[in-house]
C-alpha positions as CSV (number, residue, x, y, z in Angstrom):
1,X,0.0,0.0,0.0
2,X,1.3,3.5,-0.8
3,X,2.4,5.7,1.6
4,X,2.0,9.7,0.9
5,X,3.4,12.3,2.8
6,X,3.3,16.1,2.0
7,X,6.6,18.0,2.8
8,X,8.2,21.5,2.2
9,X,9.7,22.3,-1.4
10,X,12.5,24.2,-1.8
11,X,13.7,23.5,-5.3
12,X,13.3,21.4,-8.5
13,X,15.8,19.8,-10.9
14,X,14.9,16.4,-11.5
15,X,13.8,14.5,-14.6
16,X,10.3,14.1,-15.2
17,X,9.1,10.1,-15.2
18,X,5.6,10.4,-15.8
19,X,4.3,12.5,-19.4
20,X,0.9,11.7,-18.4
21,X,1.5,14.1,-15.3
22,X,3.3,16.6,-17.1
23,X,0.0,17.1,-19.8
24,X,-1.5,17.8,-16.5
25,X,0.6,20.2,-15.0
26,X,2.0,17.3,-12.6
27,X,5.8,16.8,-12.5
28,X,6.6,13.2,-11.4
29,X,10.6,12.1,-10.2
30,X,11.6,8.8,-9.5
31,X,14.1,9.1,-6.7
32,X,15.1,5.6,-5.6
33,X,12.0,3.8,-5.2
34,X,9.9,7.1,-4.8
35,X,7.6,9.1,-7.2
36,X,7.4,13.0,-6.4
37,X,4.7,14.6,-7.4
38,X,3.6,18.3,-7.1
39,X,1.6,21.0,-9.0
40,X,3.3,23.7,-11.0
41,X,0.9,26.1,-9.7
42,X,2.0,25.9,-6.4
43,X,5.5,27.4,-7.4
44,X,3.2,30.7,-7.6
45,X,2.3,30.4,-3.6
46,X,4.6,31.3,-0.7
47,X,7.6,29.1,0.2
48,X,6.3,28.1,3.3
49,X,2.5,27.4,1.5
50,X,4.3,25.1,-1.3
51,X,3.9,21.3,-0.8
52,X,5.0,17.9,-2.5
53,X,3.6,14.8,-2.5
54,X,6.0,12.1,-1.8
55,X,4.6,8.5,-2.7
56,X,7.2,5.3,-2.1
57,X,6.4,2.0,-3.7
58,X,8.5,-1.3,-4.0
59,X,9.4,-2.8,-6.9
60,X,10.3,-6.5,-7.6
61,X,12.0,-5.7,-11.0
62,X,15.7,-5.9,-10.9
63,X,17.9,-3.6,-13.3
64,X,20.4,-5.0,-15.5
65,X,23.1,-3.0,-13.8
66,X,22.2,-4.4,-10.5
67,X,22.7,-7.8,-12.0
68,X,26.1,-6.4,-13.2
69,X,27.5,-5.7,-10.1
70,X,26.1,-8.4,-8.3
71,X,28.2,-10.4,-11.0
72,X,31.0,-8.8,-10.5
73,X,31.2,-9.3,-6.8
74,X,30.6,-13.0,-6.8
75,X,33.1,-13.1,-9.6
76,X,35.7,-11.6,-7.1
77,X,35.0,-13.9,-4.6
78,X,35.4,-16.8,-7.0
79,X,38.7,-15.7,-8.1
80,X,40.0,-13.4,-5.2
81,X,43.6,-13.2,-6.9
82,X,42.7,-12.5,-10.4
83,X,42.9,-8.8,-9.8
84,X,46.8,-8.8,-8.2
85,X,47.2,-11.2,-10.9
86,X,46.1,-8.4,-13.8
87,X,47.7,-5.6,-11.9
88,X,51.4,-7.4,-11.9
89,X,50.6,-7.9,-15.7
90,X,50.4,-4.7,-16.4
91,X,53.1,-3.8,-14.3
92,X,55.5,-5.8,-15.5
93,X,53.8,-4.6,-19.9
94,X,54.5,-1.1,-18.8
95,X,58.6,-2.1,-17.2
96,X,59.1,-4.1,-20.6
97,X,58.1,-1.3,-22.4
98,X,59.5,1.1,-21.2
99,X,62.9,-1.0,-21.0
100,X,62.4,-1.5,-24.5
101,X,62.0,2.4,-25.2
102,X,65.4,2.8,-23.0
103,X,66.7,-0.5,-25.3
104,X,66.3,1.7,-29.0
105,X,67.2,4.8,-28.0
106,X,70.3,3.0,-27.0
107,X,70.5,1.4,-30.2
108,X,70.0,4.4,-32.1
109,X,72.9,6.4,-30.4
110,X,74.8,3.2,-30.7
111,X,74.4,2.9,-34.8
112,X,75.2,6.4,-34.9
113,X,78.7,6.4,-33.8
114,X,80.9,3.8,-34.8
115,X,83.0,4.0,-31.7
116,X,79.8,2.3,-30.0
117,X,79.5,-0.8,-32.6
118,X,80.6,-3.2,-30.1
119,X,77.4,-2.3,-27.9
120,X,74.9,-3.0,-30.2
121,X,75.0,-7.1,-30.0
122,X,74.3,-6.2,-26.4
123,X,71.5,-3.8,-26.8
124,X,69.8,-5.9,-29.1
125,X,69.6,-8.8,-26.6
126,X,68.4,-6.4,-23.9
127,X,65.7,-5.5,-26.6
128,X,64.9,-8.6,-27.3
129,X,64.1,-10.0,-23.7
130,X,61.8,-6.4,-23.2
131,X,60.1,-7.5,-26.2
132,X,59.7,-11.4,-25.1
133,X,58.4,-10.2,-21.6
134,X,56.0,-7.9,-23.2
135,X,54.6,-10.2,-25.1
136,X,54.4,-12.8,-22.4
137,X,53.1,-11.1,-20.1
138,X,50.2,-9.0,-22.7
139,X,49.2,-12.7,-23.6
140,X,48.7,-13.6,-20.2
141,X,47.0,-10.9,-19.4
142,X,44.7,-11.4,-22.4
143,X,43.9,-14.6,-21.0
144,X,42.7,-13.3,-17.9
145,X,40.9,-11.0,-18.9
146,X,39.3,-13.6,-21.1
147,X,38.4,-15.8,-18.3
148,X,37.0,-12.8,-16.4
149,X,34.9,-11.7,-18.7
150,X,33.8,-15.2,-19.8
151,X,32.8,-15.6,-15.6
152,X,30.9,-12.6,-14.9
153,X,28.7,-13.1,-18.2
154,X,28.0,-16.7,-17.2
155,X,27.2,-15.2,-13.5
156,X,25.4,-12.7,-15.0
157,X,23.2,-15.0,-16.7
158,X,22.9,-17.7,-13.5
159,X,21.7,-14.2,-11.4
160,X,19.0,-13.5,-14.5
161,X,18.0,-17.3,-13.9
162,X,17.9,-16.8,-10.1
163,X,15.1,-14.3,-10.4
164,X,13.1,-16.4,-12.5
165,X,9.7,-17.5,-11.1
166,X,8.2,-21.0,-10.5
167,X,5.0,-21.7,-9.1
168,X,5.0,-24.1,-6.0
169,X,1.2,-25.2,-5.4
170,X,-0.3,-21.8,-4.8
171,X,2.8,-19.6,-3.9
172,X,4.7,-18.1,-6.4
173,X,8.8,-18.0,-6.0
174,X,12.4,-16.6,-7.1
175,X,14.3,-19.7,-8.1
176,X,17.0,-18.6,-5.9
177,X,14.7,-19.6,-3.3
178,X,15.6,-23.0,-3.9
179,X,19.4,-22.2,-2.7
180,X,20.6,-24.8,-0.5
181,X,17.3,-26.9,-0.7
182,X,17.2,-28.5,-4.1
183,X,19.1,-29.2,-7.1
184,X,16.7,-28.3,-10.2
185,X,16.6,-29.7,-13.2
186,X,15.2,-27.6,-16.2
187,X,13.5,-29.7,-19.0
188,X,12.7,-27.5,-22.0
189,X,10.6,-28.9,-25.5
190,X,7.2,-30.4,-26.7
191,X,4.7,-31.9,-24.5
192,X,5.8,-35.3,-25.8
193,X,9.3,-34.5,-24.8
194,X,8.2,-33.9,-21.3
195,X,6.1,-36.8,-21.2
196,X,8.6,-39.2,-22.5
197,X,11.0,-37.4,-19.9
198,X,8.3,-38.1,-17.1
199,X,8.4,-42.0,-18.1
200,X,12.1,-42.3,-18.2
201,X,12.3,-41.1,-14.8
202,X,10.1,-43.2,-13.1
203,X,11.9,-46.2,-12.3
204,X,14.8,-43.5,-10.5
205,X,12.1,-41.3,-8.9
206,X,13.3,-42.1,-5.2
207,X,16.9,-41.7,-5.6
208,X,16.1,-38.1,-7.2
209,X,14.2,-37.1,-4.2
210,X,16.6,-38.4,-2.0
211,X,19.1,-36.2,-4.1
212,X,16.8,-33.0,-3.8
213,X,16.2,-33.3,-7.5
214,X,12.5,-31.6,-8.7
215,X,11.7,-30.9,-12.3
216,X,10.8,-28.3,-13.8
217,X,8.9,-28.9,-17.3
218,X,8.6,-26.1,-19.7
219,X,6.5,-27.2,-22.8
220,X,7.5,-25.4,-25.8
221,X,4.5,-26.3,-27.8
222,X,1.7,-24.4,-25.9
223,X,0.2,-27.7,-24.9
224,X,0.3,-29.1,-20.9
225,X,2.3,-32.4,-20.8
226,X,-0.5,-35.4,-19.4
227,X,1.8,-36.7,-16.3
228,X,0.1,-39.9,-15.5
229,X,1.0,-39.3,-11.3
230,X,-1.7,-42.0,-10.4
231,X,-1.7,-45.9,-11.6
232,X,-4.0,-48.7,-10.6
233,X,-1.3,-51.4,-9.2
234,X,0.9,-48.5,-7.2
235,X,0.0,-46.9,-3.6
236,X,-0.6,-43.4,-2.7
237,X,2.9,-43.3,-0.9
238,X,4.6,-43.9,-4.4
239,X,2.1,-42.0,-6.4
240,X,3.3,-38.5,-3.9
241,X,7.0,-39.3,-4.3
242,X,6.5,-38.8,-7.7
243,X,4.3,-35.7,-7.8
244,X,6.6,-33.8,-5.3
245,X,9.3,-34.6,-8.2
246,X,7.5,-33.1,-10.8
247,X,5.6,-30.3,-8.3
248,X,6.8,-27.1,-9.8
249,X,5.3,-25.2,-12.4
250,X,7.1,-22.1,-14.2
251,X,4.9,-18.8,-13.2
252,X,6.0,-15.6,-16.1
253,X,6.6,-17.4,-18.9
254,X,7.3,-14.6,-21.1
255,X,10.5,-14.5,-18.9
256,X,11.4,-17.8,-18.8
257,X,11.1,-18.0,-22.8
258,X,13.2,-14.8,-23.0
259,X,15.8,-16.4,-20.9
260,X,15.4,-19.7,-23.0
261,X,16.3,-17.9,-26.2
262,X,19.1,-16.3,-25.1
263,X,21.1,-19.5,-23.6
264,X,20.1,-21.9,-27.0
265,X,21.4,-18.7,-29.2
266,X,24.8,-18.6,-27.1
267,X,25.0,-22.3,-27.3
268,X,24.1,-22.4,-31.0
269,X,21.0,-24.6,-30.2
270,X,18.1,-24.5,-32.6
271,X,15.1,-23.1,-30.8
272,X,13.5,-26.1,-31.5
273,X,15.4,-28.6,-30.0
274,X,14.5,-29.9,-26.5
275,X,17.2,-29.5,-24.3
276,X,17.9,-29.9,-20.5
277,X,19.2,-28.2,-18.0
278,X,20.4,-29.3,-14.3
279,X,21.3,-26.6,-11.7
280,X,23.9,-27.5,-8.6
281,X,22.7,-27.2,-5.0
282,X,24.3,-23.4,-5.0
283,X,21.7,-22.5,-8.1
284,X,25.4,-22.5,-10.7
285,X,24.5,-24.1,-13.6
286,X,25.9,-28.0,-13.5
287,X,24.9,-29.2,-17.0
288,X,23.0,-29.0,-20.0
289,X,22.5,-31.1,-23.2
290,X,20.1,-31.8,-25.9
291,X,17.8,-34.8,-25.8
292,X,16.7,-36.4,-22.3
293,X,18.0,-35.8,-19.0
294,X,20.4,-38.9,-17.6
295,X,18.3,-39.4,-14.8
296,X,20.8,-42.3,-14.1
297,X,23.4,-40.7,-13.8
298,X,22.2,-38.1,-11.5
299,X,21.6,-40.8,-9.2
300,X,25.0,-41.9,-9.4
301,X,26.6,-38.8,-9.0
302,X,24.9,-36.7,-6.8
303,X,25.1,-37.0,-3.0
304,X,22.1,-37.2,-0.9
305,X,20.9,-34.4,0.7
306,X,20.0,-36.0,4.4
307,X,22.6,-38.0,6.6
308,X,25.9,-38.2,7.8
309,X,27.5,-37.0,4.3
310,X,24.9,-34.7,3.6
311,X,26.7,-31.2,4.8
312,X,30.2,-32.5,3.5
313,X,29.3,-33.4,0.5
314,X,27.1,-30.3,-0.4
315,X,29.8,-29.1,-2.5
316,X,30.0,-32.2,-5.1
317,X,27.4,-31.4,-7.5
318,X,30.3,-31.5,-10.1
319,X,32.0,-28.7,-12.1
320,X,30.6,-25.4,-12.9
321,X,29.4,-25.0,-16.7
């Protein structure tokens, strides 16, 4: 609910964020969360008769420079000494260098009189180590900067997959909500996809769950996947292990497909092709392929989430894609 509060004005130089209000005479500002709202004809009263109207709201959007920066932090912490690793790099560019520039001015001075000939062997070696070291060391900096780059885009993209929504029963939530409680796996394609998916993990449907693997079906084809959850010859104990597997339900689609898109383009997917996606227990992207999900191996692989190797063993959901 909107809070509005009327306080003294004392001056005006703010964008406008609202040209609805302005074709009414009504300047609104966005100032951190906060719209700002106030008549131009009140700038004709008294200073102490002019008022503003202050009205806060929150908003569950996220910018694409917030992303950024969070990216860039967790990137930091991943790799705490890339940075002193960059800034000796460039250190050690700009002491080549300059040696070098030291190396042919020597050289120059040294072809110009012929008493000097006998330095110039010498000079040229110096020259050449400058120029070895710079380009050592501009190479290795390149690949750094490379791998940098490569991690805060792919951190960048896990952080735009974080804010994702699913639907749990009737709540809707952030898929960074699952941090620390489940390892999700994304299934992406047709309705017959999904359903051949559903079949092929059946007979594995308790080791998943005791994995904290749920699924997270995305039909492609506009058309809701028929899960048969219920059969004559099984019990209703079996029947709810599989239906808590196969429990969420992606809320915002639009978002989801955007984000879709993106990682099949990147990954020079066609848009067609059904693909998978499994998430580690920290929400990093684990693996992805096209065609079904090795629900085998997953069992194999992954640790359980409850026992005495449960907190130890948190961390071996496997490499980071």
């Amino acid at each position: 609910m909107a809070m509005v509060a009327r306080v003294p004005i004392v001056a005006v130089d703010r964008p406008v964020c609202n040209a609805a209000g302005k074709s009414l005479g009504i300047v609104l500002v966005v100032e951190g969360g906060c719209c700002f709202s106030f008549s131009r004809r009140s700038l004709l009263l008294p200073k102490t008769q002019q008022s503003l109207s202050v009205t806060c709201f929150a908003s569950n959007e996220t910018s694409s420079s917030d992303i950024s920066s969070t990216a860039k932090i967790r990137s930091e912490v991943l790799s705490p000494f890339r940075s002193v690793r960059m800034f000796f790099y460039l250190a050690f560019i700009a002491s080549g260098s300059l040696g070098g520039l030291i190396a042919i001015s020597q050289l120059i001075g040294a072809l110009s009189v012929q008493s000097r000939a006998a330095e110039v062997p010498e000079i040229l070696k110096g020259l050449g180590i400058d120029f070895g070291a710079v380009s050592i060391f501009s190479f290795l900096y390149y690949q750094e900067n490379r791998a940098k780059n490569a991690q805060v885009a792919r951190l960048s993209r896990e952080e735009s997959l974080s804010n994702l929504k699913l639907r749990v029963k009737n709540k809707v939530l952030r898929l960074s909500s699952f941090r620390g409680v489940a390892r999700l796996v994304i299934l992406v394609g047709p309705a017959s996809y999904l359903e051949e998916s559903f079949k092929l993990s059946e007979p594995f449907a308790d080791g998943l769950l005791e994995r904290g693997v749920l699924v997270v079906p995305i039909p492609t084809d506009g058309i809701s996947p028929q899960l048969e959850f219920e059969k004559a010859e099984e019990n209703e104990e079996i029947i709810a292990r599989r239906k808590k597997l196969w429990q969420l339900v992606p809320a915002s689609m639009g978002d989801w497909d955007k984000w879709l898109d993106e990682q099949k383009k990147l990954a020079n997917v066609p848009p067609i092709s059904p693909v998978y996606l499994s998430l580690r227990m920290d929400g990093r992207v684990r693996g992805s392929g096209v065609g079904y999900p090795p629900w085998n191996a997953f069992v194999l692989q992954l640790p359980p989430v409850k026992g005495m190797w449960s907190g130890l063993l948190d961390g071996m959901d496997g490499r980071v894609l």
